[in-house]
Structure formats: C-alpha cells, structure tokens
N, C-alpha and C positions, 0 to 999 in steps of 0.2 A: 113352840119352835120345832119345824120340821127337824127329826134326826141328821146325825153325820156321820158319812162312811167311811171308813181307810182301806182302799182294796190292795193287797199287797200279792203280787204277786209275777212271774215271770208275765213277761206282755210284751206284744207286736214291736215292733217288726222282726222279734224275732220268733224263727219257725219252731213252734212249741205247743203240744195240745196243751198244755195246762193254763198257758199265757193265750190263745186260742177260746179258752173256755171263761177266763178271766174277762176278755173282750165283752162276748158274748153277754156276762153277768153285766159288765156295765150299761150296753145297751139296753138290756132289758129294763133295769132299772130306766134308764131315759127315756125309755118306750110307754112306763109307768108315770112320770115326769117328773122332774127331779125335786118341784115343789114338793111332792111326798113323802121324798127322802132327806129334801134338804143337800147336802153337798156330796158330794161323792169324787173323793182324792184318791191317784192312785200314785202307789211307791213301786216304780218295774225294778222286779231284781235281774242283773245281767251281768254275766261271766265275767268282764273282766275292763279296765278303762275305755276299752276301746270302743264298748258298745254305749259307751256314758252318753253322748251327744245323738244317736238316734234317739233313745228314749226320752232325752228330756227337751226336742222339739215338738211333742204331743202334750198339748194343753191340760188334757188330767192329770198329766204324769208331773208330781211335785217333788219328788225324790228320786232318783234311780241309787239302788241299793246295791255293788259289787261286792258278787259271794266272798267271804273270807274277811273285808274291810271292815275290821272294828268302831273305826270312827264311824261310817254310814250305818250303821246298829245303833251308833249312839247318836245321829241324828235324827232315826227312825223314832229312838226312846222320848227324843226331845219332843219333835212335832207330835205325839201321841199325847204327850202331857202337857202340853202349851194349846192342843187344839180340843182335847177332851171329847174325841170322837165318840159318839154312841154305840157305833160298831166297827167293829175291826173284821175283814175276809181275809182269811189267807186260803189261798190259792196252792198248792204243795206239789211236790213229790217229794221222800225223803231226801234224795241225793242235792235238793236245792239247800236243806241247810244243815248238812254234812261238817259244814267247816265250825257248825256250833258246838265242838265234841268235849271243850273245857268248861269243867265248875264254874272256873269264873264269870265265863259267858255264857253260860246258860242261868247264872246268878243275877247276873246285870240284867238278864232280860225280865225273869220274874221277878222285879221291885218294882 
C-alpha cells in the first residue's frame, strides 16, 4: 500500500512563505502522482477563528489547527493515531508554535 502523508503546516490563502512552501511541497508530490504516495492530508495552522473557514474550503485541508487551541492539538493527536500516517511534514517557523511553551503540552504531544 502506497504511504500516507500529514502535511502540517501554515497554507494558502494565507500570505506566508512557509505555507507558500508547504503548497509548493504538495504539488510536487501530485506532479509525482499521488498513487506513489498514497494520500496526502494537510492540517493549515491559522492565527485565530476567523481564518477557520478559508482553510477548510480547500479539499486537502482536513483540519485547520488555531495557534494556542488545545482541543485542535488534540484533534490533530486523534487523526494521527486513528489514520497511522507513514509520514508527518511539518512545515515551521518557531514563532508558529510559541504557544507550546507548557510541560504539559509539550507532554501531550510526545505520547
């Protein structure tokens, strides 16, 4: 069975190289065809509710993740372990996850 992708990261529409660069990696992948890859999901992270409903009328986009919401971390942890992707991209700058600064959440992430 072809692999599965989780690209996580800032993405379109909002103006960002890093989400810019994110794009770009998925195309690529689709330019390679996605039979090779198998699936390729992406989770847009974005600032704050209001961007919630641009990112999740694009069809990759199965999650959008708003920085600081705990619950969307822990539906990020869900569909990770429900869907047993083969690779995870994260896409970064520091300052996108700034708001992970507690033990706890940074606990919760590595289990």
């Amino acid at each position: 069975m072809p692999p599965s992708i989780l690209l996580m990261s800032s993405y379109p529409p909002k103006p960002c190289g890093v989400g810019e660069y994110a794009r770009q990696t998925l195309e690529a992948i689709e330019l390679e065809g996605v039979s090779l890859f198998g699936s390729v999901d992406v989770v847009a992270l974005v600032d704050d509710e209001s961007h919630r409903a641009r990112h999740s009328a694009q069809p990759e986009v199965i999650l959008t993740l708003v920085r600081g919401n705990r619950e969307d971390f822990l539906e990020v942890e869900r569909i990770v372990r429900q869907k047993k992707y083969d690779a995870i991209l994260l896409q970064h700058e520091f300052a996108i996850w700034a708001e992970l600064d507690s033990p706890q959440e940074k606990s919760n992430l590595d289990q």
